[in-house]
OpenMM code with the backbone's topology and positions (N, CA, C; nanometers):
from openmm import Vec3, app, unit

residues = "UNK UNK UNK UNK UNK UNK UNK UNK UNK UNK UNK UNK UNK UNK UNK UNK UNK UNK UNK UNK UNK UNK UNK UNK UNK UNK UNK UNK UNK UNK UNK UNK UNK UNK UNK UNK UNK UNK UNK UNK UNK UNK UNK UNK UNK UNK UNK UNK UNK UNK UNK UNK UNK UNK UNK UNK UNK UNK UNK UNK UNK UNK UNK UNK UNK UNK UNK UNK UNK UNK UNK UNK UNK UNK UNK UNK UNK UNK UNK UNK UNK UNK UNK UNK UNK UNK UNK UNK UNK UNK UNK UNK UNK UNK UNK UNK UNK UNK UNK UNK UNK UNK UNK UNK UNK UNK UNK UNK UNK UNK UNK UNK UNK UNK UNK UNK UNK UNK UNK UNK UNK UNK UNK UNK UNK UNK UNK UNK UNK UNK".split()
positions = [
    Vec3(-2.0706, -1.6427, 2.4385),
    Vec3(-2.0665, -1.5112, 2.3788),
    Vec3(-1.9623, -1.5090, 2.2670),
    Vec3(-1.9758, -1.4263, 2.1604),
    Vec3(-1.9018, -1.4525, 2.0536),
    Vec3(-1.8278, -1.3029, 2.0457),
    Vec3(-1.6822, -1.3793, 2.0517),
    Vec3(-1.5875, -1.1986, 2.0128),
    Vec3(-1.5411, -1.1763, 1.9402),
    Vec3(-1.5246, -1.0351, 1.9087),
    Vec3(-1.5486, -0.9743, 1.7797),
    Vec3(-1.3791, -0.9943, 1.7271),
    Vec3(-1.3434, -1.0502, 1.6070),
    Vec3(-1.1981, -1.1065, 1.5639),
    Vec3(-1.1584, -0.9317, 1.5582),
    Vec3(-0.9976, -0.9238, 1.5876),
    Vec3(-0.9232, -0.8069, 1.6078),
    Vec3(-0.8683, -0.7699, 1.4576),
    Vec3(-0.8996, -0.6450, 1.4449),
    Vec3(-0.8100, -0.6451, 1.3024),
    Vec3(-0.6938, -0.6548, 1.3225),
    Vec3(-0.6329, -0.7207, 1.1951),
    Vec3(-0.4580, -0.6890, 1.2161),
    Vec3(-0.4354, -0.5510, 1.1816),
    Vec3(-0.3320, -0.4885, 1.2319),
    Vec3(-0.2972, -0.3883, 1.2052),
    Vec3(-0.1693, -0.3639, 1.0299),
    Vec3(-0.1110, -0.4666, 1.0468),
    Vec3(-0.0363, -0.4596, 0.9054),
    Vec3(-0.1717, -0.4663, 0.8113),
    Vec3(-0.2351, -0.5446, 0.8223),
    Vec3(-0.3280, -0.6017, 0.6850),
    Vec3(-0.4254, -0.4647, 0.6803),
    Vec3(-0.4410, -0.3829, 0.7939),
    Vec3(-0.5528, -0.2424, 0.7598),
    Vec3(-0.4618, -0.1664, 0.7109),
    Vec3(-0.3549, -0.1264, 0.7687),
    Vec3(-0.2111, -0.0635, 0.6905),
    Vec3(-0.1912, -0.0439, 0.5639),
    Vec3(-0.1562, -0.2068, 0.5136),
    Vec3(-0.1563, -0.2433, 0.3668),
    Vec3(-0.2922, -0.1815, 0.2888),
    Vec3(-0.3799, -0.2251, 0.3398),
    Vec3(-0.5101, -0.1732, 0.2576),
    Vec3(-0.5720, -0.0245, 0.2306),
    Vec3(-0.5221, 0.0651, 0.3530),
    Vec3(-0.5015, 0.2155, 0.3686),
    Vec3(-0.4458, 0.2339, 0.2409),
    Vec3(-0.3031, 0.1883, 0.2556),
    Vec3(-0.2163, 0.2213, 0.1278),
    Vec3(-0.2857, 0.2090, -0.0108),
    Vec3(-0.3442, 0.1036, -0.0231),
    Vec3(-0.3547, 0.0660, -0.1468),
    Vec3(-0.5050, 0.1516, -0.1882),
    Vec3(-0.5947, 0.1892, -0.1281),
    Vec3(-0.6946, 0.2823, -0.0979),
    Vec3(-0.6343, 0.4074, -0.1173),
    Vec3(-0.5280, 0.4460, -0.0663),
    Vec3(-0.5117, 0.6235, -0.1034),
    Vec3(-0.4521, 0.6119, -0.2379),
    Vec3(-0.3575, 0.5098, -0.2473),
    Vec3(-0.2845, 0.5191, -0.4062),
    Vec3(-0.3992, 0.4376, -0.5389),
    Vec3(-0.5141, 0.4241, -0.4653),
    Vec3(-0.6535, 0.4014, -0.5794),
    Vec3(-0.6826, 0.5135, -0.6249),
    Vec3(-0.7004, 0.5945, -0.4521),
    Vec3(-0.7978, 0.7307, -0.5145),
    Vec3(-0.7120, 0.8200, -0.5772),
    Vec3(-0.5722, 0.7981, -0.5485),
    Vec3(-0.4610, 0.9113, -0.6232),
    Vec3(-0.4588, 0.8823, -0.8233),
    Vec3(-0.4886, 0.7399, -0.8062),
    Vec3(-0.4611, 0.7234, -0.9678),
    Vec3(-0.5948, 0.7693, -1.0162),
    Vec3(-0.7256, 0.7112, -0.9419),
    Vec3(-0.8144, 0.7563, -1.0217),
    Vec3(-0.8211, 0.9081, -1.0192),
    Vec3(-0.8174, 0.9403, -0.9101),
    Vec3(-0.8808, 1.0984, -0.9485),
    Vec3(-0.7195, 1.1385, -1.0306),
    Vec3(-0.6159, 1.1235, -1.0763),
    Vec3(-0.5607, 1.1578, -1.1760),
    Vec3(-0.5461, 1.1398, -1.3016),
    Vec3(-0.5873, 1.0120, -1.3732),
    Vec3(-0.7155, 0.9506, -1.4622),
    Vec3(-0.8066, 1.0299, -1.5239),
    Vec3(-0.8924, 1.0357, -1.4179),
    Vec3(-1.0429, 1.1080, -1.4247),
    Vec3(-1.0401, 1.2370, -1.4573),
    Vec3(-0.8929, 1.3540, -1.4283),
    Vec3(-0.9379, 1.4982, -1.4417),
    Vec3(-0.7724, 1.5054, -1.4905),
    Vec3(-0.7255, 1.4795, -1.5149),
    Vec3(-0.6043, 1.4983, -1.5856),
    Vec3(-0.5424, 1.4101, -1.6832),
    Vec3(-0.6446, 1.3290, -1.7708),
    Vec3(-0.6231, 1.1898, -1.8405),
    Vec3(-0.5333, 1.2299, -1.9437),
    Vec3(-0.4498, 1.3221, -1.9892),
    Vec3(-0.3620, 1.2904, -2.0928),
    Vec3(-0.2265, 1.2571, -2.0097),
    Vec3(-0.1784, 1.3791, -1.9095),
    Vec3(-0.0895, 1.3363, -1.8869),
    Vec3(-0.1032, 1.1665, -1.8048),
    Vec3(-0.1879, 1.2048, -1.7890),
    Vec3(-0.1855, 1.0272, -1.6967),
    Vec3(-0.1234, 0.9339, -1.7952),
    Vec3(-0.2034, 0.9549, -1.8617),
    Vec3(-0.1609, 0.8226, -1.9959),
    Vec3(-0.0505, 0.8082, -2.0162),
    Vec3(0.0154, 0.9879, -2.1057),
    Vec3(0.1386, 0.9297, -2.0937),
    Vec3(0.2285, 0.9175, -1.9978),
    Vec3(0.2275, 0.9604, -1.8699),
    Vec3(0.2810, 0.9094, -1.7409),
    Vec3(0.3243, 0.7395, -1.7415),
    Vec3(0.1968, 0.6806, -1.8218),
    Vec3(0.1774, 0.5440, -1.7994),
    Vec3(0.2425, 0.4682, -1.9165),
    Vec3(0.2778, 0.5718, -2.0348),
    Vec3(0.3518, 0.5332, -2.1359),
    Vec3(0.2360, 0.4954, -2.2584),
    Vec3(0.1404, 0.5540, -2.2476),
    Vec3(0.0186, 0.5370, -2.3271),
    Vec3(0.0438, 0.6182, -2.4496),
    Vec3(0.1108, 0.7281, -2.4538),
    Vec3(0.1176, 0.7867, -2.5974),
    Vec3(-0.0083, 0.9128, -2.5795),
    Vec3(-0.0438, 0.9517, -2.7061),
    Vec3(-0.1419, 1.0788, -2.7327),
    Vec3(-0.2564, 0.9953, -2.7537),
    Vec3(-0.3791, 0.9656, -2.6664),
    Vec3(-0.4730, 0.8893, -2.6669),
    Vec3(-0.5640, 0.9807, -2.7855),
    Vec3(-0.6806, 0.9100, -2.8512),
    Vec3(-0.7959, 1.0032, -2.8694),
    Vec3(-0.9100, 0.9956, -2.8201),
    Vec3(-1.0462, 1.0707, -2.8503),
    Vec3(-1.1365, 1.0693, -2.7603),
    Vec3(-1.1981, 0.9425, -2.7129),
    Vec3(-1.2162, 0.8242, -2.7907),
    Vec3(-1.2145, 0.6725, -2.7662),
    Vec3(-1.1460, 0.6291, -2.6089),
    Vec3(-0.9932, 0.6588, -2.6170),
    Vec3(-0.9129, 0.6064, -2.5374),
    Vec3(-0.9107, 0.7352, -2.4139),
    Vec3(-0.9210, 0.8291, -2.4171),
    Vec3(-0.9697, 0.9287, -2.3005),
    Vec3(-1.1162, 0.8759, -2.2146),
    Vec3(-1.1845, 0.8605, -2.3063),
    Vec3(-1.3015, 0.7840, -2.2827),
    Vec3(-1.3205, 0.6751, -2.1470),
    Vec3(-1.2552, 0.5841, -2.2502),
    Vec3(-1.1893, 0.4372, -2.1348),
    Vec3(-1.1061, 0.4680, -2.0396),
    Vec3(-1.0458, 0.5856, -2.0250),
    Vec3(-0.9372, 0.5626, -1.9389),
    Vec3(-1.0341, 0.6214, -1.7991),
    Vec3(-1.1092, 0.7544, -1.8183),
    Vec3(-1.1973, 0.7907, -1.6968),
    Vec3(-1.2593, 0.6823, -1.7061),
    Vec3(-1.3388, 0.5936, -1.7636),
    Vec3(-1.3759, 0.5203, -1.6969),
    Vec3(-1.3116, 0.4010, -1.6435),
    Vec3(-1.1804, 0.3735, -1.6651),
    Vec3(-1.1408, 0.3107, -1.5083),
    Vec3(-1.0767, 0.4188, -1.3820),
    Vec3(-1.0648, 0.5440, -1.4578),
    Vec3(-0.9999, 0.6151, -1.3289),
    Vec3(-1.1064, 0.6398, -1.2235),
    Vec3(-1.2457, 0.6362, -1.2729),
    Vec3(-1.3807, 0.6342, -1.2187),
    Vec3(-1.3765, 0.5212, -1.0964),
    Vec3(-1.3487, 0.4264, -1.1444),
    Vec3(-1.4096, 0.2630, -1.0866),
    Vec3(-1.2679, 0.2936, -0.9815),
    Vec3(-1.1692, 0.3312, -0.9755),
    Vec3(-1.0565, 0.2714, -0.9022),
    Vec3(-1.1090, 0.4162, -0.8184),
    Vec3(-1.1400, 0.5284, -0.8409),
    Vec3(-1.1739, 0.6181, -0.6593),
    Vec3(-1.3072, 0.5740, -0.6444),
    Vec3(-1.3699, 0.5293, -0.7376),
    Vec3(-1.4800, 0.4463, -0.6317),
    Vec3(-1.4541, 0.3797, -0.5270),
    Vec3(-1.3818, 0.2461, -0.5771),
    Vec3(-1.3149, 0.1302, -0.5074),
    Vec3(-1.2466, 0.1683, -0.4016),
    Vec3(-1.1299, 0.2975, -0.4230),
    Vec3(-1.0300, 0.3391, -0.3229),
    Vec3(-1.1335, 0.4237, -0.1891),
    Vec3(-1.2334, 0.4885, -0.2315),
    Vec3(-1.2801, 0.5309, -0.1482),
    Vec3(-1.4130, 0.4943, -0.0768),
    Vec3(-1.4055, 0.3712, -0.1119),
    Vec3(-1.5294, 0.2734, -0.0595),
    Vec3(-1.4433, 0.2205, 0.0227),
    Vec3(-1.3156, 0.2014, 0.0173),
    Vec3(-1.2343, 0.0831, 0.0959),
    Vec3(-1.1887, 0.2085, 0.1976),
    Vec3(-1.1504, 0.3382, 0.2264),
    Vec3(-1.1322, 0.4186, 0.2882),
    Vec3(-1.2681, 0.3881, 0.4015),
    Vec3(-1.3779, 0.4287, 0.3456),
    Vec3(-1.5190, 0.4036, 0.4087),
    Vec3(-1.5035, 0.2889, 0.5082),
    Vec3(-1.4261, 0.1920, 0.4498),
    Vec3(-1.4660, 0.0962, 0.5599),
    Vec3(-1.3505, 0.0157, 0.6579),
    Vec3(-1.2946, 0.1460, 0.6465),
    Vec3(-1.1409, 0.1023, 0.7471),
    Vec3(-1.1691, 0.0692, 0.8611),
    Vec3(-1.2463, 0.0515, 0.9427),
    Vec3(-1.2965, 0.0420, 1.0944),
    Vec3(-1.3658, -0.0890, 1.1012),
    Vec3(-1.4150, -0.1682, 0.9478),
    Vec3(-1.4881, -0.3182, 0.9242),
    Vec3(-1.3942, -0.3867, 0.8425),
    Vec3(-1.3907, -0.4657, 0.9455),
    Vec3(-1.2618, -0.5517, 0.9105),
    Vec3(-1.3307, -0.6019, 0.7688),
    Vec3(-1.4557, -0.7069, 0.8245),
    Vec3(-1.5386, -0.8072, 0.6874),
    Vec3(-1.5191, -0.6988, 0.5462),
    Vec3(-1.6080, -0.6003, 0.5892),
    Vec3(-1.5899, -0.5549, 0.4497),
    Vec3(-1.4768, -0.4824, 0.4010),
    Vec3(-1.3850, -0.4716, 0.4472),
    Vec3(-1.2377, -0.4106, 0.4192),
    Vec3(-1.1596, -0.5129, 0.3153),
    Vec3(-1.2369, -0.6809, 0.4148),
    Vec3(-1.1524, -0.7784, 0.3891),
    Vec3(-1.2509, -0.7951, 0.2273),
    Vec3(-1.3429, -0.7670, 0.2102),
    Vec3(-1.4379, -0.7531, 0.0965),
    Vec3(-1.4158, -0.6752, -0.0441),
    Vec3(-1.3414, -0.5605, 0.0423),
    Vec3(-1.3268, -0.4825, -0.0714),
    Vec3(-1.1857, -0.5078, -0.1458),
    Vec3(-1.0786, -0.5313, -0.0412),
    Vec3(-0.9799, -0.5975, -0.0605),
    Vec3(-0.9777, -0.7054, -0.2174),
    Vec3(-1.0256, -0.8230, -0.1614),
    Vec3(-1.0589, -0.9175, -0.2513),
    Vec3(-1.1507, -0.8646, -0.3680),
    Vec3(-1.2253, -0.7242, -0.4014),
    Vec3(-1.2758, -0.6725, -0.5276),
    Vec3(-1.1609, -0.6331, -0.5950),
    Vec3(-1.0561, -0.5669, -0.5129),
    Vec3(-0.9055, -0.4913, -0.5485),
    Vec3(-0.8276, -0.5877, -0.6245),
    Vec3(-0.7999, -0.6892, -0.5461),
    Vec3(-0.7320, -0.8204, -0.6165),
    Vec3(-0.7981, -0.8384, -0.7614),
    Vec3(-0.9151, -0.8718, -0.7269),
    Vec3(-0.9612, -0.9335, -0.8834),
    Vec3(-0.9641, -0.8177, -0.9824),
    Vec3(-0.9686, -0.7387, -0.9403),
    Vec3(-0.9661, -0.6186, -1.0711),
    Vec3(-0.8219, -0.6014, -1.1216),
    Vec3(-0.7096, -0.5779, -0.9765),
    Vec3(-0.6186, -0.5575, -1.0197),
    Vec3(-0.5114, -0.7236, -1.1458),
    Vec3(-0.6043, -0.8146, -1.0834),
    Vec3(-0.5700, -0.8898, -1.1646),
    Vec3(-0.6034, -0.8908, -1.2825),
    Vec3(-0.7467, -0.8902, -1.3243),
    Vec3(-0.8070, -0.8264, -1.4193),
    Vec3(-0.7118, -0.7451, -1.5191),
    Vec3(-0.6898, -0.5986, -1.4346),
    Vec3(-0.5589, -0.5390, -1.5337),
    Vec3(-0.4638, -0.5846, -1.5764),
    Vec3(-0.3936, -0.6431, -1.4962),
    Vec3(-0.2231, -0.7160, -1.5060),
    Vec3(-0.2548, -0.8020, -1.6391),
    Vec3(-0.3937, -0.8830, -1.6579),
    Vec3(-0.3999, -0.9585, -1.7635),
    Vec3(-0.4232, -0.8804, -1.9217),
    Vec3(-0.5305, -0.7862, -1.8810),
    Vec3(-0.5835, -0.7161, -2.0166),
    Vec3(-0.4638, -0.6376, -2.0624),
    Vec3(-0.4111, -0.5823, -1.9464),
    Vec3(-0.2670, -0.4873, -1.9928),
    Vec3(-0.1342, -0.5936, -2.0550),
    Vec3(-0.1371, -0.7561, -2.0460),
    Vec3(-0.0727, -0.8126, -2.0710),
    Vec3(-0.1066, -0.8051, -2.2031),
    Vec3(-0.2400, -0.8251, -2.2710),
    Vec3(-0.3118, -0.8411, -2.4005),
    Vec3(-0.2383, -0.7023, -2.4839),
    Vec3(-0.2381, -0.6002, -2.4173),
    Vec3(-0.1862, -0.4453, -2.5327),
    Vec3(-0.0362, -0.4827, -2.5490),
    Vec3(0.0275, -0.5407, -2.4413),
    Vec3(0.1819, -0.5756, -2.4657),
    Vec3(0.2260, -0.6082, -2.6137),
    Vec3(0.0969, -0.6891, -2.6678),
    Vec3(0.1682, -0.7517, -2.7821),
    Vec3(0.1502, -0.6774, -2.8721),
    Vec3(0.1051, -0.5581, -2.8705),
    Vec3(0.1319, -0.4159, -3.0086),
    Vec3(0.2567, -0.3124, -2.9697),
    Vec3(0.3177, -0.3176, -3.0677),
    Vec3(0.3720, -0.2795, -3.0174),
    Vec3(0.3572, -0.1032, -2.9709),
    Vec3(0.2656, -0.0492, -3.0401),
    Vec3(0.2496, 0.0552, -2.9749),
    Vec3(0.2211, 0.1184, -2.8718),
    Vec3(0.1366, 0.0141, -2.7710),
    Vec3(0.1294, 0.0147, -2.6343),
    Vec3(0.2313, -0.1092, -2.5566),
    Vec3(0.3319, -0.1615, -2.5997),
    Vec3(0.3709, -0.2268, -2.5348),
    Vec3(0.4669, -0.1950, -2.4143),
    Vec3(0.5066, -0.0735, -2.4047),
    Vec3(0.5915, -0.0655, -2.3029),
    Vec3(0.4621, 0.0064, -2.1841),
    Vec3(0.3596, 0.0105, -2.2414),
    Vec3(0.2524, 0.0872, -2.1440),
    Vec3(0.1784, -0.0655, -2.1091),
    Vec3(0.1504, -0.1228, -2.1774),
    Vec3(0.1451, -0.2595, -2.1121),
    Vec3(0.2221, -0.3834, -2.0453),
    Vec3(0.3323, -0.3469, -2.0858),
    Vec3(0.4485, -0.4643, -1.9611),
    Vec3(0.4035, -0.3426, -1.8126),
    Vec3(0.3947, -0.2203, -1.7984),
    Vec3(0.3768, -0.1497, -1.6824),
    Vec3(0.2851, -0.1804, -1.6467),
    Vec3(0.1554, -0.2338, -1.7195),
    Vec3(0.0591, -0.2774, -1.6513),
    Vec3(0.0312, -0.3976, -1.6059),
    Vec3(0.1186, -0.4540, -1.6721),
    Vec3(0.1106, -0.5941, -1.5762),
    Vec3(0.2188, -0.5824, -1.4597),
    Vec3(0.3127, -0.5305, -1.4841),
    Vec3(0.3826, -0.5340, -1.3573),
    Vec3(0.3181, -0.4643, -1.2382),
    Vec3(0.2241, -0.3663, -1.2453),
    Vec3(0.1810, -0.2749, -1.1297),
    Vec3(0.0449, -0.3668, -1.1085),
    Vec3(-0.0498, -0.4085, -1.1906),
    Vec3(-0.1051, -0.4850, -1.1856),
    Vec3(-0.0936, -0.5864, -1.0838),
    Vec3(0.0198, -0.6737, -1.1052),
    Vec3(0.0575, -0.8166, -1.0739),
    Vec3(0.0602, -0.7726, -0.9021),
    Vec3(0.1530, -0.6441, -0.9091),
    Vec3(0.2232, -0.5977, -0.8086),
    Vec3(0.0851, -0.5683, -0.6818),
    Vec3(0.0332, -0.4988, -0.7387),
    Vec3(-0.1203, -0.4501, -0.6668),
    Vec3(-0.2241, -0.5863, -0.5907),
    Vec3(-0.2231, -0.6783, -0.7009),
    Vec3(-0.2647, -0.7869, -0.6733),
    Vec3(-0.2582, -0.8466, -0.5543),
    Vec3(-0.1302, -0.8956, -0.5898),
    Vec3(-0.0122, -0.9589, -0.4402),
    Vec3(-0.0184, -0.8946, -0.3018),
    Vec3(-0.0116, -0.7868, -0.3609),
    Vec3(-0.0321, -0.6588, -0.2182),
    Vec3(-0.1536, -0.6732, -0.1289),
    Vec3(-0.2443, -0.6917, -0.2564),
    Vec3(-0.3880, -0.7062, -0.2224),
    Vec3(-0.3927, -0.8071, -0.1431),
    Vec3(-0.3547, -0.9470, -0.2086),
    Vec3(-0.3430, -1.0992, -0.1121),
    Vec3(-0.3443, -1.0363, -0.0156),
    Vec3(-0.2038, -0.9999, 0.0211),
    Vec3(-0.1406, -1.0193, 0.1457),
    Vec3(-0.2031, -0.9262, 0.2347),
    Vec3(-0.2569, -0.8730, 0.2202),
    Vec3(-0.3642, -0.7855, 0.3079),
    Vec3(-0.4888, -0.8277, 0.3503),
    Vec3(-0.5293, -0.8895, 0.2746),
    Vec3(-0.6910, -0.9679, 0.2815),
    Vec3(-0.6904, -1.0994, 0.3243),
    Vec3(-0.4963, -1.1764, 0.3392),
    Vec3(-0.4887, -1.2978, 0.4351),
    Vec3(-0.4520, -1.2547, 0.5733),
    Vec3(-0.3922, -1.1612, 0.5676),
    Vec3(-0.3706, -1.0792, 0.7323),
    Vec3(-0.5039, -1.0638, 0.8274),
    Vec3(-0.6208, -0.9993, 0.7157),
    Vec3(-0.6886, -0.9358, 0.7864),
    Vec3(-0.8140, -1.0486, 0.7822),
    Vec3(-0.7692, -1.2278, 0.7388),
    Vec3(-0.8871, -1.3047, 0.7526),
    Vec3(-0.8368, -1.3234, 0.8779),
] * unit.nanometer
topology = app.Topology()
chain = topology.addChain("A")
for resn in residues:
    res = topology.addResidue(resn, chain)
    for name in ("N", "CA", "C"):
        topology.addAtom(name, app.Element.getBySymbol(name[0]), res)
């Protein structure tokens, strides 16, 4: 008979977290995108860059609340997890790319650091919970 592996409890923990502070950025993104921006050190975006920004504040309460959805499955927790990582890596890199203007550059060293930061977090949650 085959038994069912136990979740860890730190690694669902970690991933809770990183799931409510998805859906907190996106849905603040998504319906309040100026101050977000400049929260984030983005400056006075225009409709272009309002644009782009719901659409990642979109994708991250997707993500955050798909991974909410599946707090009780480990596999796909551990699934969504590892989508989190690669995106958040994803950012840490593209936000590394705006660094070098300087007009977004202090909004891009933040994004790689929260980025990088998110990432790691991510690991370590999705090796807990293999």
């Amino acid at each position: 008979m085959l038994r069912k592996r136990k979740t860890d409890p730190l690694g669902r923990q970690v991933a809770l977290f990183l799931a409510v502070d998805r859906v907190a950025l996106g849905v603040g993104v998504l319906f309040a995108t100026r101050p977000a921006l400049k929260a984030m050190k983005f400056g006075e975006p225009g409709p272009a860059g309002e644009a782009l920004a719901k659409f990642g504040g979109g994708r991250d309460l997707a993500l955050g609340l798909l991974t909410l959805a599946a707090r009780n499955d480990r596999e796909a927790l551990r699934t969504l997890l590892a989508a989190g990582v690669a995106l958040d890596a994803a950012d840490a890199f593209s936000l590394g790319l705006a660094a070098r203007d300087p007009e977004t550059r202090a909004a891009g060293l933040g994004g790689v650091v929260a980025g990088s930061a998110a990432a790691l977090v991510g690991l370590f949650a999705w090796r807990r919970l293999g």
